[in-house]
C-alpha positions in Angstrom: 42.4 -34.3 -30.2 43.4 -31.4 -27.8 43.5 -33.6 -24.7 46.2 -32.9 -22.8 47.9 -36.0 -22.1 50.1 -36.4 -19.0 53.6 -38.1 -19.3 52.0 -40.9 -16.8 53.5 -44.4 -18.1 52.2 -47.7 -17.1 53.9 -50.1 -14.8 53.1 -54.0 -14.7 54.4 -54.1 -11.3 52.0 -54.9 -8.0 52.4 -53.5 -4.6 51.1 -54.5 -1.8 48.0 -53.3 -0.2 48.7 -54.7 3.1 50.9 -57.8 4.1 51.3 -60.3 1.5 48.3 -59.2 -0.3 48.9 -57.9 -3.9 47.6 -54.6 -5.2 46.8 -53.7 -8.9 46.7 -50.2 -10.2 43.5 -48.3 -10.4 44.3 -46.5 -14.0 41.8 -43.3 -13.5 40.8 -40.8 -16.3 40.3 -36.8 -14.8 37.8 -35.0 -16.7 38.0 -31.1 -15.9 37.4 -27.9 -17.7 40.1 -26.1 -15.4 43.5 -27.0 -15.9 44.9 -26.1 -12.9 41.9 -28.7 -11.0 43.6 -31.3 -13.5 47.4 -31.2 -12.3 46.5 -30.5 -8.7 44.0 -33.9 -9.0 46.9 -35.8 -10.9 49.4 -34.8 -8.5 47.6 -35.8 -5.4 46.7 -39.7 -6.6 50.3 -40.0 -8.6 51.5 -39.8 -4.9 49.8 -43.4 -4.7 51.8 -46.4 -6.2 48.5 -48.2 -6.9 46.5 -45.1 -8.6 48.2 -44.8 -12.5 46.1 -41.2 -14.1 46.2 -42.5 -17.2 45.0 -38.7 -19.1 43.4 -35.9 -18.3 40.8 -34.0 -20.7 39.8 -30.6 -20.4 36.0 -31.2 -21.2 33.4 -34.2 -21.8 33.7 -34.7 -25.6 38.0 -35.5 -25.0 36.9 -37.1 -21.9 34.5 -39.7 -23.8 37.5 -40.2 -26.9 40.2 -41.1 -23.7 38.0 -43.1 -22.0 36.8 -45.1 -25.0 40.8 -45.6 -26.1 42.2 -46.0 -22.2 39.1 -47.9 -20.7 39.8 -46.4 -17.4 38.8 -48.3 -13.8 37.7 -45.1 -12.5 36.5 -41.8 -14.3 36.7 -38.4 -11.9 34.0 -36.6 -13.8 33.3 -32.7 -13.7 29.5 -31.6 -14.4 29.8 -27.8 -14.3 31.4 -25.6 -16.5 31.6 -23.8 -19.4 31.0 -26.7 -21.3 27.2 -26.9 -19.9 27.3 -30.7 -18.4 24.6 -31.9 -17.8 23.9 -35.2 -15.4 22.6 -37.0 -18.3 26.6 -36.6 -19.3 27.0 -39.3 -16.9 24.7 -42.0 -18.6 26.7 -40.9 -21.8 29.7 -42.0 -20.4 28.8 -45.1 -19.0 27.5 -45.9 -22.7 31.8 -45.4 -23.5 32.7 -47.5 -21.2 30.1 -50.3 -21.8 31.8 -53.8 -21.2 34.3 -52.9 -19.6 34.4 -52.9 -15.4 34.6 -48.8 -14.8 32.9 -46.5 -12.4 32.2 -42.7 -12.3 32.7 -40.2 -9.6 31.5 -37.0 -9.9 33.5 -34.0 -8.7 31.9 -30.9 -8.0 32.4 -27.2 -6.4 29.6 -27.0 -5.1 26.6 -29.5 -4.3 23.5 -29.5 -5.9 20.6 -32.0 -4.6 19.0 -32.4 -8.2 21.9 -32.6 -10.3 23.3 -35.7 -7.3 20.2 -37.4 -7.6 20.2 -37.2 -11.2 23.9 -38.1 -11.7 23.8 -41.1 -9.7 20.4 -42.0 -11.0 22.2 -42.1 -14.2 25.0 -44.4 -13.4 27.7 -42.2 -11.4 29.0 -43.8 -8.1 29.5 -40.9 -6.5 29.0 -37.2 -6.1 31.5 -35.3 -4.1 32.6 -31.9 -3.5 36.1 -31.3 -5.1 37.8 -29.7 -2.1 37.6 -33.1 -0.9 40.4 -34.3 1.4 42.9 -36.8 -0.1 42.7 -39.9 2.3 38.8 -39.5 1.1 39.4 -39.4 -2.4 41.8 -42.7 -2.5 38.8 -44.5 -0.4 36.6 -43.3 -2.7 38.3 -44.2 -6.1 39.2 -47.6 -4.4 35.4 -48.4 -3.6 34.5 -47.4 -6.8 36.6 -49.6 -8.9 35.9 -52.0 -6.3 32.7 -52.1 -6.8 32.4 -51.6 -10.5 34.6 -55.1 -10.8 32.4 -56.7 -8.3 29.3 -55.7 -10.6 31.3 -57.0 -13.7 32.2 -60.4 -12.2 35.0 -62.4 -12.1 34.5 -63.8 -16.0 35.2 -60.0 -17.0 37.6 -59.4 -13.9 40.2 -61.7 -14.6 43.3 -59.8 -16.0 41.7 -56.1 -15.9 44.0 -53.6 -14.0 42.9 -52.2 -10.8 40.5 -54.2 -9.6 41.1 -57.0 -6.9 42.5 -56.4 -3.6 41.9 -52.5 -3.7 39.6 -51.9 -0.6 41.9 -49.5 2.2 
């Protein structure tokens, strides 16, 4: 498909997110036109034991294929590009990823009020700036799957990856 999958494996184990209180992994997807942007976002959350990236893709079309296969808890989802995003991307996705607990952020260079207010309006999380610090992205990513398994309930909850015990 021309997605560039990363070597990242998937471990059963739990850690602990504090004591005696178990932690599962938050498997993410990293959609991204720049390659570079990819690795460096990889890189940064593989440094968590509890964040598994389980692909990157290098635009929305490989992005919607992996996240439709992988059924990520989070998607980090870039709007801007050559590829021409458009907010209306992020209702797209959420279609992909319908029945299963999942949330959207949206990572962006640069902020633009309409294109927030549309992305969220169409189902993202979140809309942050890329250069955003790491402590903030891991609260971020663990809010969102937090919440998006709240919203599912526990009926859908029970036995999906990433989802209880996650809040920092």
């Amino acid at each position: 498909t021309g997605c560039e999958m990363q070597p990242y494996t998937h471990h059963e184990t739990q850690h602990t997110a504090g004591p005696g209180r178990p932690m599962n992994r938050i498997r993410v997807l990293i959609v991204d036109e720049h390659l570079a942007v990819r690795r460096a976002l990889a890189a940064r959350l593989q440094s968590f034991p509890h964040i598994e990236v389980v692909a990157t893709a290098r635009d929305f079309r490989e992005g919607l294929e992996q996240a439709q296969t992988l059924r990520p808890d989070v998607v980090l989802l870039e709007l801007k590009g050559a590829s021409s995003l458009q907010p209306d991307s992020v209702g797209e996705m959420n279609l992909a990823l319908s029945g299963h607990p999942a949330g959207i952020i949206v990572l962006t260079s640069y902020a633009d009020d309409a294109e927030r207010e549309a992305a969220l309006e169409a189902g993202a999380r979140r809309y942050l700036l890329k250069h955003i610090d790491t402590a903030r992205l891991l609260t971020e990513i663990e809010a969102v799957a937090a919440e998006a398994a709240d919203q599912a309930g526990p009926d859908v909850v029970d036995g999906v990856d990433g989802v209880d015990g996650v809040h920092a």
